[in-house]
TIVO-2410 file (N, C-alpha, C; in nm, 3 decimals):
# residues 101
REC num residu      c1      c2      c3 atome chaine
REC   1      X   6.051   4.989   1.515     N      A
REC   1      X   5.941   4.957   1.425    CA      A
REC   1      X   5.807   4.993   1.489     C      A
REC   2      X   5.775   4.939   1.640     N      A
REC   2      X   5.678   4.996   1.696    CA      A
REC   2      X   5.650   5.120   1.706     C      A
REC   3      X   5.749   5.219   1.710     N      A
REC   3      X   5.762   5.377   1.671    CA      A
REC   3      X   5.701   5.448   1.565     C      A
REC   4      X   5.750   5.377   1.460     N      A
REC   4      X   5.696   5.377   1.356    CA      A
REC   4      X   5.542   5.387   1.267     C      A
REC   5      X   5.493   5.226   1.323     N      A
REC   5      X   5.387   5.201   1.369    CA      A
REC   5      X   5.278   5.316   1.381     C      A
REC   6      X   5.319   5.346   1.558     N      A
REC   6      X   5.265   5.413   1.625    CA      A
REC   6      X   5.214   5.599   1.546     C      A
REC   7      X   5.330   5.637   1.461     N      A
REC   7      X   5.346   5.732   1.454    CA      A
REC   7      X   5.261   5.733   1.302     C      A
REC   8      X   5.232   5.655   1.221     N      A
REC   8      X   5.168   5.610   1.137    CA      A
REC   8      X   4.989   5.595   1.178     C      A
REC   9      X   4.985   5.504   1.286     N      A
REC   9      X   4.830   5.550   1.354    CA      A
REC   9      X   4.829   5.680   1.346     C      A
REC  10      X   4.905   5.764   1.428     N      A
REC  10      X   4.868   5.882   1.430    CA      A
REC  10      X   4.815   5.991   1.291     C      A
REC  11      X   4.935   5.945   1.231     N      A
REC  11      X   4.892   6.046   1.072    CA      A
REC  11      X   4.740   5.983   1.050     C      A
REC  12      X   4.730   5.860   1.025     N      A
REC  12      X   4.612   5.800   1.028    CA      A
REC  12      X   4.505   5.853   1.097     C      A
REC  13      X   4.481   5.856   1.216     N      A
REC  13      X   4.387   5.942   1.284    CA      A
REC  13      X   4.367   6.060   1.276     C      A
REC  14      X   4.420   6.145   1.232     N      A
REC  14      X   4.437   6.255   1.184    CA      A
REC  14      X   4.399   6.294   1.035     C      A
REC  15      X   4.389   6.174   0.979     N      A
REC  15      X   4.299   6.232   0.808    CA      A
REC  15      X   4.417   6.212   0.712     C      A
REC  16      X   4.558   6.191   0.803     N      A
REC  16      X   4.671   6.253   0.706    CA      A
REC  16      X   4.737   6.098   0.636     C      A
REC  17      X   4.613   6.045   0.552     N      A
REC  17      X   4.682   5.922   0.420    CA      A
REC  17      X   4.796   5.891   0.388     C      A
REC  18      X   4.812   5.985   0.298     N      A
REC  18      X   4.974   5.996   0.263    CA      A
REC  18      X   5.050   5.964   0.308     C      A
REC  19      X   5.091   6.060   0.471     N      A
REC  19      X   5.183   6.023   0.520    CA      A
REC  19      X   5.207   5.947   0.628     C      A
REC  20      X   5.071   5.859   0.645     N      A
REC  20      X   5.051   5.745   0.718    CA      A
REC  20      X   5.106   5.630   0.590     C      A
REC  21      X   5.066   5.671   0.456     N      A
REC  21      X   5.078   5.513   0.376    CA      A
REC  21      X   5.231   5.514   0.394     C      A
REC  22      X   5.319   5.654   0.357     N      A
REC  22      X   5.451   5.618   0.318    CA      A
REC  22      X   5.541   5.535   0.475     C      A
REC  23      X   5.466   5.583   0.614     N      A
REC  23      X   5.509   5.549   0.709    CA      A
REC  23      X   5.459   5.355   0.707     C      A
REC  24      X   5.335   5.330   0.697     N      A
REC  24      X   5.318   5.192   0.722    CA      A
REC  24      X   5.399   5.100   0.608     C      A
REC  25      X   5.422   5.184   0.484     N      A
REC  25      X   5.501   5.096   0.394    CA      A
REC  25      X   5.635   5.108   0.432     C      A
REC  26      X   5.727   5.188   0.521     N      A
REC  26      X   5.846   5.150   0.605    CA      A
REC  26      X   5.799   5.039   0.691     C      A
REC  27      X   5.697   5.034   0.711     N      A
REC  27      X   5.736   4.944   0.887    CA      A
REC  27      X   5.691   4.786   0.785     C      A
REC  28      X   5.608   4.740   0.703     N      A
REC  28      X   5.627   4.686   0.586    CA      A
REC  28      X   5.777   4.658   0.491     C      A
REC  29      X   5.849   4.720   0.521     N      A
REC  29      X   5.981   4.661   0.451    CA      A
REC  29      X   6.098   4.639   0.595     C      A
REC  30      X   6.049   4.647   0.707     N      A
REC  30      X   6.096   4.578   0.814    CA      A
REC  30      X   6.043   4.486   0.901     C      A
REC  31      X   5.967   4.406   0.779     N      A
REC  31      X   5.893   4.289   0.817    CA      A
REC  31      X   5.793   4.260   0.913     C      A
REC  32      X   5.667   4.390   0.911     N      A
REC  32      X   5.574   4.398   0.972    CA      A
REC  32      X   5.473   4.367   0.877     C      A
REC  33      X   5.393   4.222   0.903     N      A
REC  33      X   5.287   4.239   0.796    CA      A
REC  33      X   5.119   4.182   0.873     C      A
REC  34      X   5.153   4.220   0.968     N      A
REC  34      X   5.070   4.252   1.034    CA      A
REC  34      X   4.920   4.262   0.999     C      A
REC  35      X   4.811   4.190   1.005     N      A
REC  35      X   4.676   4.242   1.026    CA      A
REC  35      X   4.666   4.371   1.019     C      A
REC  36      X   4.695   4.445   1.144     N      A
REC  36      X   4.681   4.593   1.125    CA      A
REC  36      X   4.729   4.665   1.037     C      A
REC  37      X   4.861   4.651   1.018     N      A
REC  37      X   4.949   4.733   0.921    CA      A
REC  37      X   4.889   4.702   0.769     C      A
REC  38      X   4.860   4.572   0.721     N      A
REC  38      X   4.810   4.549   0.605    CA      A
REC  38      X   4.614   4.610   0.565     C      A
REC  39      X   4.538   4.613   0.694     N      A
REC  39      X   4.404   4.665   0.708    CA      A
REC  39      X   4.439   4.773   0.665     C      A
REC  40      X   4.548   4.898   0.734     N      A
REC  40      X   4.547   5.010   0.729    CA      A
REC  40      X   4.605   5.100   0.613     C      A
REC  41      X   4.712   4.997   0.538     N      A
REC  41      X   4.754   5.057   0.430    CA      A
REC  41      X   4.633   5.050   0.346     C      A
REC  42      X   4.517   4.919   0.334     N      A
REC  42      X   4.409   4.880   0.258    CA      A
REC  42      X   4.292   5.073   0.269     C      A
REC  43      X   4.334   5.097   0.399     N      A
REC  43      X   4.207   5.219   0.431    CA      A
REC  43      X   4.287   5.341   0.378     C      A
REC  44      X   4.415   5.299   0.405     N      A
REC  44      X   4.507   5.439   0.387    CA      A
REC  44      X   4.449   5.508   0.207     C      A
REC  45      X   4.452   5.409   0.071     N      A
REC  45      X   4.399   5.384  -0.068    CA      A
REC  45      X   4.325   5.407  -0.039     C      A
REC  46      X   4.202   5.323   0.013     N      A
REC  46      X   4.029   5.331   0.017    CA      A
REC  46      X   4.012   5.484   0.043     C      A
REC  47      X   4.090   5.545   0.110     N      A
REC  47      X   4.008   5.659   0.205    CA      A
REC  47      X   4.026   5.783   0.091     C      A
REC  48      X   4.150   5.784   0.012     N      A
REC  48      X   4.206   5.812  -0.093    CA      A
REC  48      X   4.104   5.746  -0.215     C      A
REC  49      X   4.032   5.722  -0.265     N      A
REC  49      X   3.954   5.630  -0.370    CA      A
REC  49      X   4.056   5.606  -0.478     C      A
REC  50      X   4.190   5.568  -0.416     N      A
REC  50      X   4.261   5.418  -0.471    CA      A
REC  50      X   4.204   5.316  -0.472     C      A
REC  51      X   4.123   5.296  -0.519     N      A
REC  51      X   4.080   5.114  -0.522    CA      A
REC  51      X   4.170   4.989  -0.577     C      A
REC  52      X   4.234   5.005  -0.695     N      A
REC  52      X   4.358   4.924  -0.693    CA      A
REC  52      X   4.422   4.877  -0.554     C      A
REC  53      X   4.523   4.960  -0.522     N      A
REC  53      X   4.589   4.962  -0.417    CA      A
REC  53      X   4.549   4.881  -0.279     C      A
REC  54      X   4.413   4.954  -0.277     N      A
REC  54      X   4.306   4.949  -0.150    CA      A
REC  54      X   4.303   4.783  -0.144     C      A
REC  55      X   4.230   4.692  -0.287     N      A
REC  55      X   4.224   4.573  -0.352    CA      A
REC  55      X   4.329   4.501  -0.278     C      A
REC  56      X   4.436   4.574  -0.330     N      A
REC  56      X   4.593   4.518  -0.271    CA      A
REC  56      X   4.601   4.430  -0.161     C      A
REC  57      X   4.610   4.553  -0.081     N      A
REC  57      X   4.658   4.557   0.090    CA      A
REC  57      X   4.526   4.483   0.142     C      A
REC  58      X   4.416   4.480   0.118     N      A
REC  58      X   4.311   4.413   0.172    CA      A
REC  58      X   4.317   4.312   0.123     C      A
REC  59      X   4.337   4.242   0.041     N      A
REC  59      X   4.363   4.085  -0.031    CA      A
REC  59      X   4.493   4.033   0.000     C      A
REC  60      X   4.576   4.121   0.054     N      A
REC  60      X   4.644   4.016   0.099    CA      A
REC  60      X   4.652   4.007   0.293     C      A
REC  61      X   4.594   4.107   0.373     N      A
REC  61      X   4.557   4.050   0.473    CA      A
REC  61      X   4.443   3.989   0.488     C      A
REC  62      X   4.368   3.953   0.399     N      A
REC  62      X   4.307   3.803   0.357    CA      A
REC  62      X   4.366   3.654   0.357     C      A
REC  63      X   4.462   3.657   0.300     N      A
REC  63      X   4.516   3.593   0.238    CA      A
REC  63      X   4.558   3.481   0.339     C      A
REC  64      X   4.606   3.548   0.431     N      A
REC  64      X   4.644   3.433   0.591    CA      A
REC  64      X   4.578   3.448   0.698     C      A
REC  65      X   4.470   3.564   0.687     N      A
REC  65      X   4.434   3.629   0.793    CA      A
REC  65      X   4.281   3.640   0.826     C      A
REC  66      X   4.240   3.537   0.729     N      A
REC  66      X   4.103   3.591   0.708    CA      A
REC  66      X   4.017   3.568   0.851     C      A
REC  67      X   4.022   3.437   0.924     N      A
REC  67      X   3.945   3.442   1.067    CA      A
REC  67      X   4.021   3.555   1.166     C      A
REC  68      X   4.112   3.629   1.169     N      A
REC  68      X   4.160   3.754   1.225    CA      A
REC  68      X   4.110   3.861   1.148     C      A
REC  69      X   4.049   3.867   1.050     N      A
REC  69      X   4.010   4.016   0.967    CA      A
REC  69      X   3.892   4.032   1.032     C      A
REC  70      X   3.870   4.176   1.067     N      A
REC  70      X   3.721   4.235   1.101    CA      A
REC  70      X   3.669   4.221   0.936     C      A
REC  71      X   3.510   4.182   1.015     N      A
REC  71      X   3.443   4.168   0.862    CA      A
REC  71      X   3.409   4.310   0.791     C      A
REC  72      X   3.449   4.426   0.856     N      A
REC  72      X   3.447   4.528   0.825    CA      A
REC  72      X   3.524   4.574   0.659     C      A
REC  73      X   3.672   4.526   0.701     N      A
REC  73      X   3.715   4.496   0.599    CA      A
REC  73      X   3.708   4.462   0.462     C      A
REC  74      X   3.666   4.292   0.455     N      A
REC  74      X   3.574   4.245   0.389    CA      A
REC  74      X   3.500   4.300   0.310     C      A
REC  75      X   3.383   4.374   0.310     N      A
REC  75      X   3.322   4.445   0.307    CA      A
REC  75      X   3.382   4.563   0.193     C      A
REC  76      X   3.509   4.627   0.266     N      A
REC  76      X   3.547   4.756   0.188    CA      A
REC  76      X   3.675   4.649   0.089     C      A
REC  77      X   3.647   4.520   0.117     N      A
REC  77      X   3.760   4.475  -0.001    CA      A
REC  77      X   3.664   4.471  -0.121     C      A
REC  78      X   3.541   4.392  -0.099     N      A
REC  78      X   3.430   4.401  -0.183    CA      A
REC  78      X   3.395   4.489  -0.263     C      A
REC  79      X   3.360   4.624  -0.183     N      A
REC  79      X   3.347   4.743  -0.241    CA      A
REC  79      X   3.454   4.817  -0.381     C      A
REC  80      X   3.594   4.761  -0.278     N      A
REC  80      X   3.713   4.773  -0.411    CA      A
REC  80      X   3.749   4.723  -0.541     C      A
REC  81      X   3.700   4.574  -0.532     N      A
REC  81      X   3.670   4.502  -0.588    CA      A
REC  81      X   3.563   4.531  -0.694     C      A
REC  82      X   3.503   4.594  -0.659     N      A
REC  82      X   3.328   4.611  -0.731    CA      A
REC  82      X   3.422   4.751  -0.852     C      A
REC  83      X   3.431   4.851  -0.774     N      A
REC  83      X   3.504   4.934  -0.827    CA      A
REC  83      X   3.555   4.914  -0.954     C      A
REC  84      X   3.675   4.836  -0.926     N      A
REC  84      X   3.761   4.793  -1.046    CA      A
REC  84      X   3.658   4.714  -1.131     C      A
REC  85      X   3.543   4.674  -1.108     N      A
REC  85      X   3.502   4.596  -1.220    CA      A
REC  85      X   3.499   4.452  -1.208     C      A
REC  86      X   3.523   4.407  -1.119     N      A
REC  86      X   3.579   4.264  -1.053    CA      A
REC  86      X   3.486   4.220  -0.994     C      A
REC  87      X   3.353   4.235  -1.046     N      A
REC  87      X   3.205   4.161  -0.996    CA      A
REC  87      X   3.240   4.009  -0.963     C      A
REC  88      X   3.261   3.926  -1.076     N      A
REC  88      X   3.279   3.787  -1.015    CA      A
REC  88      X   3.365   3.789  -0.874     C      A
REC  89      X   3.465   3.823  -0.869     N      A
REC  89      X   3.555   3.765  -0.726    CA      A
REC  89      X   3.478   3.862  -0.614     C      A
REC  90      X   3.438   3.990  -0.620     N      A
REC  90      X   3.325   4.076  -0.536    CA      A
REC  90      X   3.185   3.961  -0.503     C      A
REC  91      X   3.154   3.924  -0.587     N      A
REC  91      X   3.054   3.826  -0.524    CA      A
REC  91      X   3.108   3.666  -0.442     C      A
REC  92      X   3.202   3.648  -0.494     N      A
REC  92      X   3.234   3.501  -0.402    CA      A
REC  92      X   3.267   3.579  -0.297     C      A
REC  93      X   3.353   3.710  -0.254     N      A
REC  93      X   3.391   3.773  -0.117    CA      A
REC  93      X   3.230   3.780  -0.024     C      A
REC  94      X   3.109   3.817  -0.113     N      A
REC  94      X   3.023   3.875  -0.087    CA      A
REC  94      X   2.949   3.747  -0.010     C      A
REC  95      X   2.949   3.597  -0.026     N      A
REC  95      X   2.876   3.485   0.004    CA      A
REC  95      X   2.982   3.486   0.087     C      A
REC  96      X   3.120   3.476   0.138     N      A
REC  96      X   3.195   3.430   0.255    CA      A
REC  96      X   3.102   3.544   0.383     C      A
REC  97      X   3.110   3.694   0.322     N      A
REC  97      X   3.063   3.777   0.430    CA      A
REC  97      X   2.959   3.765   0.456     C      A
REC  98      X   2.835   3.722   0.392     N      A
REC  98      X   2.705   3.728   0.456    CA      A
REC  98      X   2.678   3.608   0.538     C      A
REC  99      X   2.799   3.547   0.515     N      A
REC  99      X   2.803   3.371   0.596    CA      A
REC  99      X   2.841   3.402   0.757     C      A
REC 100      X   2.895   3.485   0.735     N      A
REC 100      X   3.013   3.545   0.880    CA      A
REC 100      X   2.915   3.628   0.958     C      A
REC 101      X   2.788   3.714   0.889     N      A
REC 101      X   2.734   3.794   0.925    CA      A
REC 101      X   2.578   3.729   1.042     C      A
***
Protein backbone atom coordinates (compact mmCIF):
# COMPACT_ATOMS: atom_id res chain seq x y z
CA UNK A 1 0.00 0.00 0.00
CA UNK A 2 2.89 2.30 0.87
CA UNK A 3 4.12 1.52 -2.76
CA UNK A 4 1.33 2.55 -3.98
CA UNK A 5 1.06 5.59 -2.15
CA UNK A 6 4.38 6.51 -2.99
CA UNK A 7 4.02 5.94 -6.64
CA UNK A 8 0.84 8.07 -6.70
CA UNK A 9 2.93 11.16 -5.09
CA UNK A 10 4.92 10.72 -7.85
CA UNK A 11 2.31 10.93 -10.80
CA UNK A 12 1.22 13.74 -8.57
CA UNK A 13 4.35 15.67 -8.72
CA UNK A 14 4.66 15.32 -12.01
CA UNK A 15 1.29 17.14 -13.22
CA UNK A 16 0.05 13.57 -14.04
CA UNK A 17 -3.89 13.78 -12.16
CA UNK A 18 -5.33 11.07 -13.62
CA UNK A 19 -3.10 8.69 -12.96
CA UNK A 20 -2.30 9.74 -9.55
CA UNK A 21 -6.36 9.86 -8.81
CA UNK A 22 -6.86 6.24 -10.21
CA UNK A 23 -3.65 5.19 -8.05
CA UNK A 24 -4.77 7.04 -4.62
CA UNK A 25 -8.34 5.61 -5.17
CA UNK A 26 -6.57 1.94 -5.00
CA UNK A 27 -4.73 2.68 -1.93
CA UNK A 28 -8.39 4.10 -0.71
CA UNK A 29 -10.09 0.75 -1.23
CA UNK A 30 -7.25 -0.83 0.93
CA UNK A 31 -8.18 1.16 3.69
CA UNK A 32 -5.99 4.15 3.49
CA UNK A 33 -7.93 7.20 4.40
CA UNK A 34 -5.48 9.06 5.36
CA UNK A 35 -5.18 12.98 5.63
CA UNK A 36 -2.86 12.84 2.82
CA UNK A 37 -4.43 10.44 0.57
CA UNK A 38 -7.90 12.19 1.06
CA UNK A 39 -6.07 16.10 0.64
CA UNK A 40 -4.63 14.68 -2.51
CA UNK A 41 -7.38 12.99 -4.25
CA UNK A 42 -9.29 16.61 -3.13
CA UNK A 43 -6.13 18.43 -5.42
CA UNK A 44 -5.96 15.52 -7.78
CA UNK A 45 -10.20 17.13 -9.05
CA UNK A 46 -9.25 20.70 -8.01
CA UNK A 47 -6.19 20.71 -10.24
CA UNK A 48 -8.49 19.11 -12.95
CA UNK A 49 -11.48 21.92 -12.26
CA UNK A 50 -13.58 18.98 -10.90
CA UNK A 51 -15.08 20.82 -8.22
CA UNK A 52 -17.69 18.25 -7.31
CA UNK A 53 -15.28 15.62 -6.68
CA UNK A 54 -12.60 18.12 -5.34
CA UNK A 55 -15.87 19.14 -2.67
CA UNK A 56 -15.75 15.37 -2.04
CA UNK A 57 -12.39 14.30 -0.99
CA UNK A 58 -11.85 17.64 0.85
CA UNK A 59 -15.08 17.35 3.01
CA UNK A 60 -14.48 14.39 4.00
CA UNK A 61 -10.85 14.82 5.24
CA UNK A 62 -12.64 17.42 7.17
CA UNK A 63 -14.79 15.47 8.50
CA UNK A 64 -12.37 13.76 11.31
CA UNK A 65 -9.52 15.62 10.44
CA UNK A 66 -10.09 19.01 10.63
CA UNK A 67 -7.26 20.13 13.52
CA UNK A 68 -4.79 17.84 11.18
CA UNK A 69 -5.92 19.65 7.83
CA UNK A 70 -3.51 22.38 6.52
CA UNK A 71 -5.66 25.41 6.33
CA UNK A 72 -4.54 25.45 2.89
CA UNK A 73 -7.01 23.06 2.13
CA UNK A 74 -9.77 24.69 3.66
CA UNK A 75 -9.45 27.30 1.64
CA UNK A 76 -9.51 25.23 -1.81
CA UNK A 77 -12.59 23.33 -0.11
CA UNK A 78 -14.19 26.81 0.02
CA UNK A 79 -13.25 27.73 -3.29
CA UNK A 80 -15.06 24.31 -4.45
CA UNK A 81 -17.71 24.92 -2.66
CA UNK A 82 -18.21 28.50 -4.04
CA UNK A 83 -17.96 26.88 -7.47
CA UNK A 84 -20.80 24.59 -7.21
CA UNK A 85 -22.90 27.35 -5.96
CA UNK A 86 -22.81 26.36 -2.30
CA UNK A 87 -22.31 30.00 -0.92
CA UNK A 88 -24.07 29.26 2.38
CA UNK A 89 -21.83 26.17 3.59
CA UNK A 90 -18.60 28.25 1.64
CA UNK A 91 -19.21 30.91 4.13
CA UNK A 92 -19.61 28.95 7.48
CA UNK A 93 -16.10 27.07 6.05
CA UNK A 94 -15.02 30.69 5.44
CA UNK A 95 -15.61 32.02 9.45
CA UNK A 96 -13.89 28.55 10.79
CA UNK A 97 -10.76 29.67 8.39
CA UNK A 98 -10.34 33.19 9.14
CA UNK A 99 -10.61 32.03 12.91
CA UNK A 100 -7.56 29.62 12.34
CA UNK A 101 -5.85 32.35 10.40
Amino acid sequence: MIAQEKLADKFFGNYNYVKATELYNEVLKKGDTSVHVLTRLGDCYYNNSNSEDAALWYKKALQNNERDVNPEYIYKYIQALRSLGNYSEASEWMKKFTEIQ
